[in-house]
C-alpha positions as a printed NumPy array, in Angstrom:
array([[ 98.81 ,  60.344, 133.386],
       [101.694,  63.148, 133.905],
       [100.507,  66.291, 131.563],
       [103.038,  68.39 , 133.345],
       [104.718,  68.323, 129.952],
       [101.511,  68.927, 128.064],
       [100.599,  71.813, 130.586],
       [103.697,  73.601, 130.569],
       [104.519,  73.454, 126.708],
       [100.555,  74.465, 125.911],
       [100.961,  77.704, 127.928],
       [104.869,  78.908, 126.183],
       [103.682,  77.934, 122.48 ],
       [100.675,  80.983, 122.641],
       [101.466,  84.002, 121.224],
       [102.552,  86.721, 123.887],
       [101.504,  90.48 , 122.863],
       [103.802,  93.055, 123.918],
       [101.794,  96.014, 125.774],
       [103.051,  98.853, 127.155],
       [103.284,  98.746, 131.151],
       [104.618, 100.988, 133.864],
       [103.419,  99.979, 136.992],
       [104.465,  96.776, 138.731],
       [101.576,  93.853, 137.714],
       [101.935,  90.852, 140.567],
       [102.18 ,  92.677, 143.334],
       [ 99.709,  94.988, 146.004],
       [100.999,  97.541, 147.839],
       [100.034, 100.087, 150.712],
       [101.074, 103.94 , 150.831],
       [101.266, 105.276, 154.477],
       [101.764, 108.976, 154.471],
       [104.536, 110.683, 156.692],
       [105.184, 114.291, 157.499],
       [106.528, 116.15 , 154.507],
       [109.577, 116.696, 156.379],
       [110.252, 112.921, 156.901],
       [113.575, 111.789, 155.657],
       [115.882, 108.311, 156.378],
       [112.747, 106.519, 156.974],
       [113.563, 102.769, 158.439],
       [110.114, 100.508, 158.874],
       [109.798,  97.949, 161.925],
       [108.526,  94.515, 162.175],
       [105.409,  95.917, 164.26 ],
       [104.395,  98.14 , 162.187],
       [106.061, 101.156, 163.515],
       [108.586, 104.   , 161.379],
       [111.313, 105.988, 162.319],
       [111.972, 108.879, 160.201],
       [114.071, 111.718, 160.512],
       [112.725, 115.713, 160.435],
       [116.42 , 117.303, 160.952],
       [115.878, 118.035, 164.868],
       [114.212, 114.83 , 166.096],
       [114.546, 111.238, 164.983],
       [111.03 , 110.038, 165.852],
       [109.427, 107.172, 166.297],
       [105.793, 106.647, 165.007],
       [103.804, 103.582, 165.841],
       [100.061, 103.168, 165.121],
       [ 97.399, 104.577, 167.516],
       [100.501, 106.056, 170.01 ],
       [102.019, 108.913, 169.996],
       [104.966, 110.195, 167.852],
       [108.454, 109.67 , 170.574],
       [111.502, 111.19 , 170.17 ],
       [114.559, 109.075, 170.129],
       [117.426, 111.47 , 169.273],
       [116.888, 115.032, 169.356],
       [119.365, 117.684, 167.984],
       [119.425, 121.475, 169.383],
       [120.444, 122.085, 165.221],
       [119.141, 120.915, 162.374],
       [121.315, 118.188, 160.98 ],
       [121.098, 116.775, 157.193],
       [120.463, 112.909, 158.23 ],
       [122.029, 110.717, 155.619],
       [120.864, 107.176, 156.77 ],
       [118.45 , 104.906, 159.093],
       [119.547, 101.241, 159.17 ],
       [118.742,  98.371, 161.735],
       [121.606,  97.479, 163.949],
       [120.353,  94.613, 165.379],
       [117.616,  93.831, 167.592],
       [115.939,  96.975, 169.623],
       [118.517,  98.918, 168.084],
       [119.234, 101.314, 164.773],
       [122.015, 103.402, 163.466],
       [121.421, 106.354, 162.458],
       [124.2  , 108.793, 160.153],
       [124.082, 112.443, 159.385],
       [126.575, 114.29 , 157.228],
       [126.668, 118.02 , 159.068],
       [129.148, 116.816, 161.802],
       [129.722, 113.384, 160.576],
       [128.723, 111.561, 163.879],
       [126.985, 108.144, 163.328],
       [124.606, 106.878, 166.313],
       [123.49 , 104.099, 168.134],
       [119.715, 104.37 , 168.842],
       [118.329, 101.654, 171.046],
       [114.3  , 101.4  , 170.771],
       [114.079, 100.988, 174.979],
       [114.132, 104.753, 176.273],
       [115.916, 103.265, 179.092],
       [119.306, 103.205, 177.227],
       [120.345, 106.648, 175.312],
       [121.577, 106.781, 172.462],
       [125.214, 107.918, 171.708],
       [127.729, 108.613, 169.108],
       [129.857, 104.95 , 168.075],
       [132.109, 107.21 , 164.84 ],
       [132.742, 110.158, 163.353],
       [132.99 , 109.723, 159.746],
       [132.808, 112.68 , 157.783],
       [130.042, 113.023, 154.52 ],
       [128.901, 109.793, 155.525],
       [126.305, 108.735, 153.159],
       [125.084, 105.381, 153.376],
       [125.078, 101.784, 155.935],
       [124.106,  98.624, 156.288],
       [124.602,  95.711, 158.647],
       [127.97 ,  93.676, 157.518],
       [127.634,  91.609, 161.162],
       [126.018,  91.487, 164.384],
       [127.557,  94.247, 165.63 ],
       [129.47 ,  95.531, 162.871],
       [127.955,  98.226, 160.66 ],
       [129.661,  99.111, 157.344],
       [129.049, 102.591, 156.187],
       [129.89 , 104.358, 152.788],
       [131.648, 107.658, 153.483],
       [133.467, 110.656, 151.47 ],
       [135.705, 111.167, 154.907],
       [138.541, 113.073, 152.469],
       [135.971, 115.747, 151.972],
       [134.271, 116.506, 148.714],
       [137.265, 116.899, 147.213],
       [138.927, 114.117, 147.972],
       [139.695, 111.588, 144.902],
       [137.665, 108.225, 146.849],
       [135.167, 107.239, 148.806],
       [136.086, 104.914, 151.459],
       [134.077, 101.985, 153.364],
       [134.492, 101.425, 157.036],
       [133.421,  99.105, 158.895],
       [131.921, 100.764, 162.694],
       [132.298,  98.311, 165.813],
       [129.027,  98.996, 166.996],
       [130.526,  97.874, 170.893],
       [133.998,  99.125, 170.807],
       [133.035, 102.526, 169.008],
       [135.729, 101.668, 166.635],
       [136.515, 102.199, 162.83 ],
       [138.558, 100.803, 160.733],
       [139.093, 100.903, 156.761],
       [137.875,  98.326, 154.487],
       [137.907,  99.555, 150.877],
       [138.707, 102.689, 148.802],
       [137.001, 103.305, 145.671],
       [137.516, 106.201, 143.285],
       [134.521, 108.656, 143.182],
       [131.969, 110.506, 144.828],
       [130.012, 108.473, 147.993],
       [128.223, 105.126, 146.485],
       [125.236, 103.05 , 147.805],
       [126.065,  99.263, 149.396],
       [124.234,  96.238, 150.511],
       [125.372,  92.918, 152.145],
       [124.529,  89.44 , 150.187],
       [122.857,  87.268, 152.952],
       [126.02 ,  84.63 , 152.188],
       [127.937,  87.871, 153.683],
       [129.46 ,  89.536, 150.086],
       [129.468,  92.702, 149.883],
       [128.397,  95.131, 147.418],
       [128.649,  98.884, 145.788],
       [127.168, 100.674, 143.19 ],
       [130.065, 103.216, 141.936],
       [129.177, 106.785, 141.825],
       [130.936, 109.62 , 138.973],
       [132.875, 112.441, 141.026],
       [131.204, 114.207, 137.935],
       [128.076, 115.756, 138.581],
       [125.435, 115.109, 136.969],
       [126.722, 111.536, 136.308],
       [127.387, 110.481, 133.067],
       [124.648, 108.199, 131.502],
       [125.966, 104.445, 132.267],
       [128.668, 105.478, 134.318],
       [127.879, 103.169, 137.908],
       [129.001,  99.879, 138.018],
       [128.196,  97.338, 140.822],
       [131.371,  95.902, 142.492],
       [131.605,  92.62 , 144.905],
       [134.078,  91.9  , 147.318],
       [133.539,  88.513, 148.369],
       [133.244,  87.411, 152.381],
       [136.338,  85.148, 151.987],
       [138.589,  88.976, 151.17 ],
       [136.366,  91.146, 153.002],
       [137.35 ,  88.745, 156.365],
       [140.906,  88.627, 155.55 ],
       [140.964,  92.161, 154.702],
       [139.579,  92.982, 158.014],
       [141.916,  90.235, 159.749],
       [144.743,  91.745, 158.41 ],
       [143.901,  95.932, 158.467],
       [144.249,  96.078, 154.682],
       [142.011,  98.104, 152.658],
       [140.716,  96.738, 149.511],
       [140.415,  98.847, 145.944],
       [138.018,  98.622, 143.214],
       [140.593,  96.054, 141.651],
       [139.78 ,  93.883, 143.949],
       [136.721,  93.769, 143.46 ],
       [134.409,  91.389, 140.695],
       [132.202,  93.839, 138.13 ],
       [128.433,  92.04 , 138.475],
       [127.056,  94.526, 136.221],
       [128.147,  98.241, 134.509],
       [126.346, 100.61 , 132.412],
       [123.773, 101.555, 134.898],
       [122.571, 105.286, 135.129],
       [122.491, 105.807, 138.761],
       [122.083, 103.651, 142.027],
       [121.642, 105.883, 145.   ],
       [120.171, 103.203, 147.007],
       [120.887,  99.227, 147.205],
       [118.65 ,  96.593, 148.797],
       [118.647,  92.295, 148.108],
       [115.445,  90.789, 147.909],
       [115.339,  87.309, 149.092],
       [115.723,  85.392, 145.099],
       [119.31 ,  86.98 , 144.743],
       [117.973,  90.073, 143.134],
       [119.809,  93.343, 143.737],
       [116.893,  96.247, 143.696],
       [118.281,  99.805, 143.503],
       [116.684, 103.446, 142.889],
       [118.007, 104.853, 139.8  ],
       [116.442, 108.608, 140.486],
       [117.593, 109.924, 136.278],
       [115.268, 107.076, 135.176],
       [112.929, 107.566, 137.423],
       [112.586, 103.808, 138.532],
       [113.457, 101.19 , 141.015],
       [115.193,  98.766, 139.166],
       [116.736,  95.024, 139.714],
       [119.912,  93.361, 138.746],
       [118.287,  90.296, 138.449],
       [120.139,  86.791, 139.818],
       [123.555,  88.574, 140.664],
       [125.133,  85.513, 141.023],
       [124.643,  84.527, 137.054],
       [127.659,  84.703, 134.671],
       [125.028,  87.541, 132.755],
       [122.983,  89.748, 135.146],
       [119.876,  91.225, 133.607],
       [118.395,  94.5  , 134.622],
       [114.685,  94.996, 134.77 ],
       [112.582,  97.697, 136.165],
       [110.436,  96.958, 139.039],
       [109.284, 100.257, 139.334],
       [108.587, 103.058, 136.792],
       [107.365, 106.336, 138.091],
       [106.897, 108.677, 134.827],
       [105.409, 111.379, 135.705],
       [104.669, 111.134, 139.032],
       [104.984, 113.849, 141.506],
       [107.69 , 111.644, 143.724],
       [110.312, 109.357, 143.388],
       [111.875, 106.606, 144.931],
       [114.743, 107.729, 147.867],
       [115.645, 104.971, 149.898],
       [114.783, 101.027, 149.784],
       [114.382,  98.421, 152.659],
       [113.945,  94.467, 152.483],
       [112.489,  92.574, 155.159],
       [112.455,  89.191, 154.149],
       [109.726,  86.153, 155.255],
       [109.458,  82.599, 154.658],
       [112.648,  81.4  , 153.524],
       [110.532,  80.046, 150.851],
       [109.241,  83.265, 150.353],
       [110.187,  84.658, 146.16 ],
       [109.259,  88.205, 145.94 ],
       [108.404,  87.82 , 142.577],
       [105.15 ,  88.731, 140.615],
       [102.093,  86.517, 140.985],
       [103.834,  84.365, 143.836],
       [102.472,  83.72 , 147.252],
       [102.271,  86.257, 149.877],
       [104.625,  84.792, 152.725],
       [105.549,  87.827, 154.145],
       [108.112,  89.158, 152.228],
       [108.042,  92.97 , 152.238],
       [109.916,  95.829, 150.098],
       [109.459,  99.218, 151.54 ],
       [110.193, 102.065, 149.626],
       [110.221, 105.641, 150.638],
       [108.915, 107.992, 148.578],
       [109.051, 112.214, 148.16 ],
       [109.603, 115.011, 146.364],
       [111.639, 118.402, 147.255],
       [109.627, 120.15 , 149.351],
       [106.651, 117.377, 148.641],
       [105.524, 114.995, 150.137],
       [106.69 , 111.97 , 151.668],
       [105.151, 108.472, 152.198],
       [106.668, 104.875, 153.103],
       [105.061, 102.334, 150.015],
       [105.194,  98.231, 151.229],
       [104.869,  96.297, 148.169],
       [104.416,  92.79 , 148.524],
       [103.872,  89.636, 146.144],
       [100.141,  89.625, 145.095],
       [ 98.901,  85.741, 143.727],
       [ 96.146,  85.348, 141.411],
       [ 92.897,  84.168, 142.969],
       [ 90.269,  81.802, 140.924],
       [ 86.657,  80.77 , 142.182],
       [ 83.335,  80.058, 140.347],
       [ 80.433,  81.976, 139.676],
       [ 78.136,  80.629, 141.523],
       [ 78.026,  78.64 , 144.974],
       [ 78.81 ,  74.955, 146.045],
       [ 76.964,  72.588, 144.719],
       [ 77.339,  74.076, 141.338],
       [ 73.447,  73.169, 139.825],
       [ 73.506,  71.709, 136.574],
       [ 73.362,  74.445, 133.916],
       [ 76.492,  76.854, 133.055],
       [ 78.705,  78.262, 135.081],
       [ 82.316,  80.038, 135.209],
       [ 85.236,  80.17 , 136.509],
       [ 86.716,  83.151, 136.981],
       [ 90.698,  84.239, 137.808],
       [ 91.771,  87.689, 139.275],
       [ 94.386,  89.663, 139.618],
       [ 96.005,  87.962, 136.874],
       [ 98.61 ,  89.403, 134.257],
       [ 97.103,  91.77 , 131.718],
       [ 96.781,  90.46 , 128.29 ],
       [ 98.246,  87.517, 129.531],
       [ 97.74 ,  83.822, 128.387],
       [ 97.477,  80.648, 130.737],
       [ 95.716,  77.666, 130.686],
       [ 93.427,  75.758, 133.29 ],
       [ 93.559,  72.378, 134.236],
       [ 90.357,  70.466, 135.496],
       [ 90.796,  67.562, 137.632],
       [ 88.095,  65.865, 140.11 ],
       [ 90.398,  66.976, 143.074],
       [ 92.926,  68.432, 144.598],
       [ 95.445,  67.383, 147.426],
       [ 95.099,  70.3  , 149.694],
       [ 98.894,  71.28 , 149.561],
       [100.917,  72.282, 146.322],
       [104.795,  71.841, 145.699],
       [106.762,  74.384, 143.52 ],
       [108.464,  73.548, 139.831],
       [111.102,  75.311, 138.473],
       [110.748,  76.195, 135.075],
       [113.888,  76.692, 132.805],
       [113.708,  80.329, 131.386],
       [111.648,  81.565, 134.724],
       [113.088,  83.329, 137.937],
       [109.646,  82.731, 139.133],
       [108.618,  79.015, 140.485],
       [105.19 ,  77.472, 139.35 ],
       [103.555,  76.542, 142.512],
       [101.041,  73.607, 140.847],
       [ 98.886,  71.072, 143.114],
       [100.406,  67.287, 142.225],
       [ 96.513,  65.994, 141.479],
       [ 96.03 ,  69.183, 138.553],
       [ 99.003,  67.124, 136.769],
       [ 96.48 ,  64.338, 136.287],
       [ 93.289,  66.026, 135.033],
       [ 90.069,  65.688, 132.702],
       [ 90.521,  68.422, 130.84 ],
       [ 92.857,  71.657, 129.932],
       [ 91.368,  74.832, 128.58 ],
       [ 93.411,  77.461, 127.022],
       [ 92.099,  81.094, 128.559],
       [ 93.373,  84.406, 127.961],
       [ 93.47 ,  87.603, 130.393],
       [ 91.776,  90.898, 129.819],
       [ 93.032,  94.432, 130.164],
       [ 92.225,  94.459, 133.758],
       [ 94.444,  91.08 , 134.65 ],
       [ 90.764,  88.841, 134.687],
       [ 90.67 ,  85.582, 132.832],
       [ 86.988,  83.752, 132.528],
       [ 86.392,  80.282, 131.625],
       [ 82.888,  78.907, 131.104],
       [ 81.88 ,  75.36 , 132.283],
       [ 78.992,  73.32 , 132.062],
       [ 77.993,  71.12 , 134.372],
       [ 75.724,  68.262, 133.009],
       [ 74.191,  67.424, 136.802],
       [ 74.842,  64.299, 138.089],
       [ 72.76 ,  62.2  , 140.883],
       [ 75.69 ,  62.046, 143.188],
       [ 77.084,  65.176, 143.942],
       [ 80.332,  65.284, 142.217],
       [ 83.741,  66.977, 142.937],
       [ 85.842,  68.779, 141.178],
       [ 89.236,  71.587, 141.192],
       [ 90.469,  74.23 , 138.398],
       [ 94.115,  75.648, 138.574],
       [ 95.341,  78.207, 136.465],
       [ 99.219,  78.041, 135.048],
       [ 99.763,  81.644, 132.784],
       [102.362,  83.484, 131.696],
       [102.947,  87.75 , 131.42 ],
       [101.862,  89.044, 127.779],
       [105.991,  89.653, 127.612],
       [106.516,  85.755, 128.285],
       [108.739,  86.321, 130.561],
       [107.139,  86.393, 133.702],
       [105.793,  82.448, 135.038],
       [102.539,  82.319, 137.626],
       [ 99.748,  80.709, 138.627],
       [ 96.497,  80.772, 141.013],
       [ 95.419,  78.55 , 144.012],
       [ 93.086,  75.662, 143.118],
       [ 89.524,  76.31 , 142.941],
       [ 87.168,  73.614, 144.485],
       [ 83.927,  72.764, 144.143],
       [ 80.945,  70.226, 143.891],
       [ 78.386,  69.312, 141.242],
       [ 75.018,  69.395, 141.672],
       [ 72.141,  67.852, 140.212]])
């Protein structure tokens, strides 16, 4: 029999508290600590950093020592770190203007590709092609322009004009582009950024035919946000950015939906840093970074400080639930439990009990959901369902008895659960085992 209907109806008719919660449930993360000086921090695929101090932008990979890869005789105020391909990074500081290209190999030097003055942030639009946010009128000036760098020519030219102080982009992987607006009023005004989009299809022709797009060009994907001083895109068409008055990293979730929703991925209170700068490296192309999913390698770094503080890189990374039973296999006759970790707190699920499992599970998308339920097809026919309900520390327990049985006998539990908001979909890896006598 197909219960998938039974199973996923049981779990969305319980009743969902509504706690309080600050921190991000779903997920684990790691906290490496930098110098306190470390600024425009950029993480590499083998575990290595590069972070600015103002004189030296160093390189720092585990059990070496710290190398210099661009070294100024003055301090400079660095204003970003971004990948510019492979063995290579571009690096931006706003006290002369110049914006560098750093190969990794000490064999080539690095050296100076523009000269865009107050330039404030970059990312890759191309192989090759760097687009950088940049108040080159001066602080005074009425807009903030995007250029686009040619990374091999040592070339700019103009792309967009936008009224305001210097804004935050990112690049959609389907090669959009977007900006988070920025007040030429200081502080900001509460809900005063919006997030534009110029498409791939205008920002091509624009480039094709040197014409430099406005803000009326652009599609609104979301307004009334309180700051974005940093963009980064997941890989499930969520748009993460710091917003440093809330004190949060948050997401415009699904950009591409006719009604973006904003959640907070990220809440920091009272804690003595906040969030500066963001970076997405992406996995699996099956990879969601969502809560509760599978860890296939999808990583969001965030860097971390205070004035003066300290400063420290944070990888957070999709955490799944895990379930196993009390006691080894064979199971003995007598009770026993199964037991799930790391779930959602105060959440509710239920657990299915079938007499195997396949070994592999396929993913169901569940209307209402960003997340996808990854469910083995043999828990969809099963003995038995068992509603269970998570604790304050994320730990659901379900107690079994086994009756013993002259043959050993086998068996698999998988847990389906949802957040104690109801909004948030998950589930944990089968749990085999075999009955005893």
């Amino acid at each position: 029999m197909n219960t998938r209907p039974l199973l996923l109806s049981a779990i969305f008719a319980l009743p969902m508290p509504l706690p309080a919660q600050s921190l991000p449930e779903g997920y684990a993360d790691t906290v490496r600590a930098l110098p306190p000086a470390a600024g425009n921090v950029w993480a590499l695929p083998d575990h290595a950093v590069v972070y600015c101090t103002g004189t030296d932008l160093v390189l720092e990979r585990p059990g070496q020592l710290p190398r210099t890869l661009l070294h100024f005789a003055v301090a400079v105020f660095g204003s970003f770190t971004v990948g510019a391909g492979p063995g290579a990074l571009a690096f931006g500081e706003s006290s002369t203007g110049d914006v560098w290209l750093v190969p990794l190999d000490p064999a080539h030097p690095p050296h100076v590709v523009a000269n865009l003055p107050f330039n404030y942030d970059a990312t890759l639009l191309a192989p090759g092609r760097l687009l950088v946010s940049a108040k080159t009128g001066g602080f005074g000036a009425a807009d903030n322009d995007l250029l686009v760098v040619d990374l091999v020519a040592a070339s700019a030219q103009g792309l967009a004009r936008v009224p305001g102080a210097s804004g935050a982009l990112a690049v959609h992987h389907d090669g959009d582009v977007y900006y988070a607006t920025a007040s030429a009023i200081f502080p900001s005004p509460p809900a005063s950024v919006s997030v534009l989009r110029w498409t791939r299809t205008q920002v091509d022709a624009a480039l094709q035919q040197h014409v430099v797009l406005t803000d009326q060009d652009a599609q609104v994907v979301i307004t009334g946000l309180d700051a974005a001083a940093d963009l980064a895109f997941d890989n499930d068409d969520d748009l993460l950015f710091v917003d440093f008055f809330r004190g949060r990293v948050g997401a415009v979730d699904d950009v591409h939906s006719p009604a973006p929703g904003v959640s907070t991925l990220i809440d920091y209170g009272s804690a003595s840093v906040g969030a500066v700068t963001l970076q997405f490296a992406a996995g699996a192309p099956a990879a969601q970074f969502e809560p509760f999913q599978p860890d296939l390698g999808s990583v969001l770094f965030v860097h971390e400080a205070a004035f003066g503080g300290p400063s420290r890189l944070r990888s957070l990374r999709s955490r799944r639930p895990t379930t196993a039973t009390s006691v080894g296999s064979p199971i003995p006759a007598g009770p026993f439990a199964v037991v799930t970790l790391h779930g959602p707190v105060n959440g509710n699920g239920m657990a299915a009990l079938a007499l195997h499992a396949s070994g592999f599970e396929t993913t169901i998308a569940v209307p209402g959901f960003e997340q996808l339920l990854h469910w083995d097809p043999a828990l969809l026919s099963v003995v038995g369902t068992f509603f269970i309900a998570f604790d304050a520390t994320g730990q659901a327990t379900l107690q079994l008895h086994n009756p013993g049985f002259p043959q050993l006998l086998a068996g698999a539990v998988q847990v389906a659960f949802v957040d104690a908001t109801g909004s948030v979909l998950g589930s944990a890896a089968p749990a085999v085992f075999v009955l005893g006598h």
